[in-house]
Every structure is written in structure tokens, then in C-alpha cells.
C-alpha positions, 0 to 999 in steps of 0.5 A, a space after each residue: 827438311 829433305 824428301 827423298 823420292 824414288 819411282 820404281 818401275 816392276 815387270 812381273 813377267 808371269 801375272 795373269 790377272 791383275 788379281 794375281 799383280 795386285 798379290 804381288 804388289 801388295 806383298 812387297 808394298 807392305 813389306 817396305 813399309 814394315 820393314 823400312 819405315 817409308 811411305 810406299 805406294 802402287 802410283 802407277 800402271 794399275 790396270 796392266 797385269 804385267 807393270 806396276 809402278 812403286 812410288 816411295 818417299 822418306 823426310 830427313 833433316 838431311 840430304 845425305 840420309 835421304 838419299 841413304 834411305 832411298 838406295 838401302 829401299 832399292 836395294 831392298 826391294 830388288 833383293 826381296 821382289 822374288 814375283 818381279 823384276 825391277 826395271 828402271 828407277 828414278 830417284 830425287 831429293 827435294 829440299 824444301 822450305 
């Protein structure tokens, strides 16, 4: 079994509130999950209005398809992110047991 891992980082340039991060956030989060079937999460930066943090996380039988999963994901999100920008990412593939 394969995890594929990904942590993205999001600057949302415009926010003011951390209402209005959360809006942001919340779309894009809940998008990702309909649309391509992970698990996706805010994890970290949730007090700060202008950064937020996206963890996302996929189990394959396989190395290779985890780790088409993850960068389809990225591509995904820095195409559909219209409030933010993705900054940096950070990707992993876990075998495990």
C-alpha cells in the first residue's frame, strides 16, 4: 500500500478577515474532495488571514499512481484557486506495511 502525500502552501493576498480566508479555503477544499476523491484538509496557518496551509493525502496499490494522483491534485488546485496563489509544495509517497 501507497500514500501519496502533498502539503501546499496558499497566500491569499486580499483577505481580511479570517472569515473571509476561511471562504476561500472552504471552496477550494470541498471542491478537491468532490472533484478528485482525496482527502483534503486546512493543517495548517489557521489563524492568519493571508496563509493557509492544504494537506492532501490519496492510498493506491501503487507508487506510480499516487504520485499521478498528487501532481493531477496540484495542477488541479493552482488552476481552479481564482482568491489565492499557491506558493510552495512539498510532495511524498509512503510505502507502507
Amino acid at each position: 500500500m501507497y500514500i501519496g502525500t502533498c502539503l501546499l502552501s496558499v497566500e491569499i493576498p486580499d483577505c481580511e478577515s479570517l472569515k473571509d480566508k476561511r471562504h476561500v479555503i472552504k471552496s477550494i477544499i470541498e471542491r478537491a474532495k468532490r472533484e478528485l476523491h482525496l482527502s483534503v484538509a486546512e493543517v495548517g496557518g489557521l489563524d492568519e488571514w493571508d496563509y493557509a496551509e492544504i494537506g492532501l493525502a490519496y492510498v493506491s496499490n501503487s507508487a506510480k499512481h499516487a504520485d499521478e494522483v498528487i501532481a493531477k491534485a496540484v495542477n488541479w488546485i493552482e488552476a481552479n484557486l481564482k482568491d489565492g496563489i499557491l506558493g510552495n509544495y512539498k510532495t511524498e509517497i509512503v510505502r507502507v506495511f
